[in-house]
C-alpha positions in Angstrom: 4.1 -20.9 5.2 7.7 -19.7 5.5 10.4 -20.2 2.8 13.7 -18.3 2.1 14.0 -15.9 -0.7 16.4 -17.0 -3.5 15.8 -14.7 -6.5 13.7 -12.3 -8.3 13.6 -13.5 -12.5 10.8 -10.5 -13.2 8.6 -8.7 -11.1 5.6 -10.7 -11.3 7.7 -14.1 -10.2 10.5 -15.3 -7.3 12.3 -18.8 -6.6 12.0 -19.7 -2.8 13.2 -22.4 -1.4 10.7 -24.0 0.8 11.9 -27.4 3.3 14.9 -27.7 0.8 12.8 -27.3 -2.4 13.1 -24.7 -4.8 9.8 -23.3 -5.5 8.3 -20.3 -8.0 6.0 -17.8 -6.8 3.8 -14.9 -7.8 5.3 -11.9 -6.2 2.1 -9.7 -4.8 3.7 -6.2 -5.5 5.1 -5.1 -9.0 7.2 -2.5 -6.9 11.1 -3.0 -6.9 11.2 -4.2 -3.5 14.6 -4.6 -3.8 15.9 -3.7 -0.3 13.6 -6.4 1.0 13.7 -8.8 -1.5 17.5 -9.9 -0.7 18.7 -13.3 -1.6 18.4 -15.4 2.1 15.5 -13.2 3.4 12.6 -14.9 5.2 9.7 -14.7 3.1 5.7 -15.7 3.9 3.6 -17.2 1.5 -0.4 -17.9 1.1 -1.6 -20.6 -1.1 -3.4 -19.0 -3.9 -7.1 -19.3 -4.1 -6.8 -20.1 -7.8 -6.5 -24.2 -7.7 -5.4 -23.5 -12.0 -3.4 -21.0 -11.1 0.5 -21.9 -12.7 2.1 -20.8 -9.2 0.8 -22.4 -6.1 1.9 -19.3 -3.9 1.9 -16.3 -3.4 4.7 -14.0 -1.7 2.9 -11.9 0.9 5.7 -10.2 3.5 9.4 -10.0 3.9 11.2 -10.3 6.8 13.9 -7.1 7.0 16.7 -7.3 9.4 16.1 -3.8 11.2 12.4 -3.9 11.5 10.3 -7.1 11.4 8.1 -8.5 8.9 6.7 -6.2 6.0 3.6 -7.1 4.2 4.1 -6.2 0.3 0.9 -7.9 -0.7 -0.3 -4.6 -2.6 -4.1 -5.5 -2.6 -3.4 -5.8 1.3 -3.9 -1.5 2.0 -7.0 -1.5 0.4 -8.4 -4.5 2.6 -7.3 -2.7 5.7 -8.4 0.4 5.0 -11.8 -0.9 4.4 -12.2 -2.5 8.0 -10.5 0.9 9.3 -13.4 3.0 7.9 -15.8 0.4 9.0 -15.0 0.1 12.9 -16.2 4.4 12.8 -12.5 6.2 13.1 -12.6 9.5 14.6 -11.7 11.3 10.8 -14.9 9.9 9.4 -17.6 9.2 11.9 -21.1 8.5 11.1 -20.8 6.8 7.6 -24.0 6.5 5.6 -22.2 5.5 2.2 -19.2 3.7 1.8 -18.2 3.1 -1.6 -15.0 1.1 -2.7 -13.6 1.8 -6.6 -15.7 4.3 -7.2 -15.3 6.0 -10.8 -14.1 9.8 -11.2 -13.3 11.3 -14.2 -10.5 9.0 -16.2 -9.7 7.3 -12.6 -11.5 4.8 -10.2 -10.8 6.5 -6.8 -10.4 3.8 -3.9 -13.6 4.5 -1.6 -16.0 7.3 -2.0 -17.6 8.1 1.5 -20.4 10.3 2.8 -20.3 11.6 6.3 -23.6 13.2 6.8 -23.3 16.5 4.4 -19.9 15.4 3.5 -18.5 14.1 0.3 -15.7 12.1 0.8 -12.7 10.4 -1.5 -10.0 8.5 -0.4 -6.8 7.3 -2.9 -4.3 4.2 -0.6 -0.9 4.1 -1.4 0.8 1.0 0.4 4.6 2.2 1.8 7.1 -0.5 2.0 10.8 1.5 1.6 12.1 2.2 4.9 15.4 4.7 5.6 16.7 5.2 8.6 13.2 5.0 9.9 11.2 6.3 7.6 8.8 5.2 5.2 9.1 6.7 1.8 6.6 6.2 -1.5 6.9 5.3 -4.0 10.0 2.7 -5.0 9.5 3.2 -8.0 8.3 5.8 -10.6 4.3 5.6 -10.7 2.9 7.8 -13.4 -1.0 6.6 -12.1 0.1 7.8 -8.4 0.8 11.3 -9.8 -3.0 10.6 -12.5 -4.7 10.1 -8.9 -3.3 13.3 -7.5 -4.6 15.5 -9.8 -8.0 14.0 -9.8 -8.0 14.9 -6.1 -7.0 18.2 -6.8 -9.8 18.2 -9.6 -12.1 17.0 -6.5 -11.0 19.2 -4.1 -12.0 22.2 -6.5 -15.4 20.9 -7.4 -16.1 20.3 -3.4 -15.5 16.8 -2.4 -13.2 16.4 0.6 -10.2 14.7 -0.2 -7.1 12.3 1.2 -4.6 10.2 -0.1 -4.2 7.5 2.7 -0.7 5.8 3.1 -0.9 2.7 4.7 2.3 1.6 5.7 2.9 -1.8 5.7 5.6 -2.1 8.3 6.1 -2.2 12.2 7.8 1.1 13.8 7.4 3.2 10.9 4.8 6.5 11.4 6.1 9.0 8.9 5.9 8.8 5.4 8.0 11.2 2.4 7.8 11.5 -1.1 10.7 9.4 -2.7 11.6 12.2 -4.2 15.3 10.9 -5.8 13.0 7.9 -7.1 10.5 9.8 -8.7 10.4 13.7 -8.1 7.2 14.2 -10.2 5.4 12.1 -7.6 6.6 14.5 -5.0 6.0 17.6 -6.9 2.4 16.4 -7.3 2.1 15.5 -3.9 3.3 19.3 -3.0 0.8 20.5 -5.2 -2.0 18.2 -4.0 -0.9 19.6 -0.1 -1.3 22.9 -1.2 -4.6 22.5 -3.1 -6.5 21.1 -0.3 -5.8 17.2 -0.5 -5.1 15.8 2.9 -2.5 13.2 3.5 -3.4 10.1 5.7 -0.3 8.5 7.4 -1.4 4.9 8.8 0.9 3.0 10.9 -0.1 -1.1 10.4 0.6 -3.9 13.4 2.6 -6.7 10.9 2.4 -10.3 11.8 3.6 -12.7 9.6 0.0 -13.2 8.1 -2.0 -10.3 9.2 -2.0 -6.5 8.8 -3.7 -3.8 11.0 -3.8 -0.3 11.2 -2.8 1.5 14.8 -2.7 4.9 15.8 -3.6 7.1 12.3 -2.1 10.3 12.0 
């Protein structure tokens, strides 16, 4: 379902008016969104899957004037991800284990793979900010990003193979850059995370209106 984007009260909320009736929403990112969240913006929404729930909706993906749709449904990376590692990509071939939330030290890492002999752990990050073409993470300070990175780092020296996977959630886009004005411990630990062996995943998505698919990894 399509509506138009009115406001933002907090970031768990939005007002949309839907066929001329104004509507509230769960907002599926706690990101600031705000370059995409602009008063008159198309906006899709799913019906929730919880009948009690207070809000019958949720906001899934934002139409933005230069690019298309973007999905900013933040469990959506993880989803795709998963059916990425499970159609054999050419990083990870010949999976024998393939384990989502898997608990490392104070963290729960994303998916834990074995590839034969190897050990594998993979942290998503969904990218939404686009400028002048790029994609950028995060938009806005995230102290558990820069947690995750040093448990990869932690990994990397105890022998596990790691990557931080950014999906991004928007068509056109391929490169992706610390937001380094936003929050320039994120990119510091990212630097440091390069540098110790933690490889970065950049994965271009196809965006529909209601679907999200990633193309052409790099």
């Amino acid at each position: 379902m399509v509506g138009t984007f009115l406001d933002r009260p907090n970031r768990f909320i939005a007002h949309v008016e839907i066929d001329g009736t104004t509507e509230t929403v769960h907002v599926k990112n706690t990101g600031r969104c705000k370059e995409l969240l602009l008063p008159g913006s198309e906006v899709v929404l799913a019906v929730s899957e919880n009948p009690a729930r207070r809000t019958k909706y949720d906001l899934i993906a934002v139409k933005k004037a230069n690019l298309g749709w973007v999905n900013i449904d933040s469990q959506a990376p993880n989803v795709v991800v998963k059916e990425w590692l499970c159609s054999n990509p050419a990083p990870f071939q010949g999976i024998t284990l393939l384990k989502p939330e898997h608990q490392y030290g104070n963290s729960r890492v994303d998916f834990y793979l074995e590839c034969g002999s190897r050990k594998i752990f993979i942290e998503v990050k969904g990218c939404t900010l686009e400028i002048d073409g790029m994609g950028y993470f995060p938009d806005a300070p995230t102290e558990r990003g820069v947690k995750h990175l040093h448990e990869l780092m932690k990994a990397v020296s105890e022998g596990y193979e790691c990557y931080i996977a950014f999906v991004i959630a928007m068509p056109g886009v391929t490169q992706v850059f610390p937001n380094r004005e936003t929050h320039p411990e994120f990119g510091e630990a990212l630097d440091a995370a390069e540098k110790a062996g933690v490889k970065i995943l950049r994965l271009p998505c196809n965006v529909t209106p209601d679907s999200l698919r990633i193309t052409n990894p790099s």
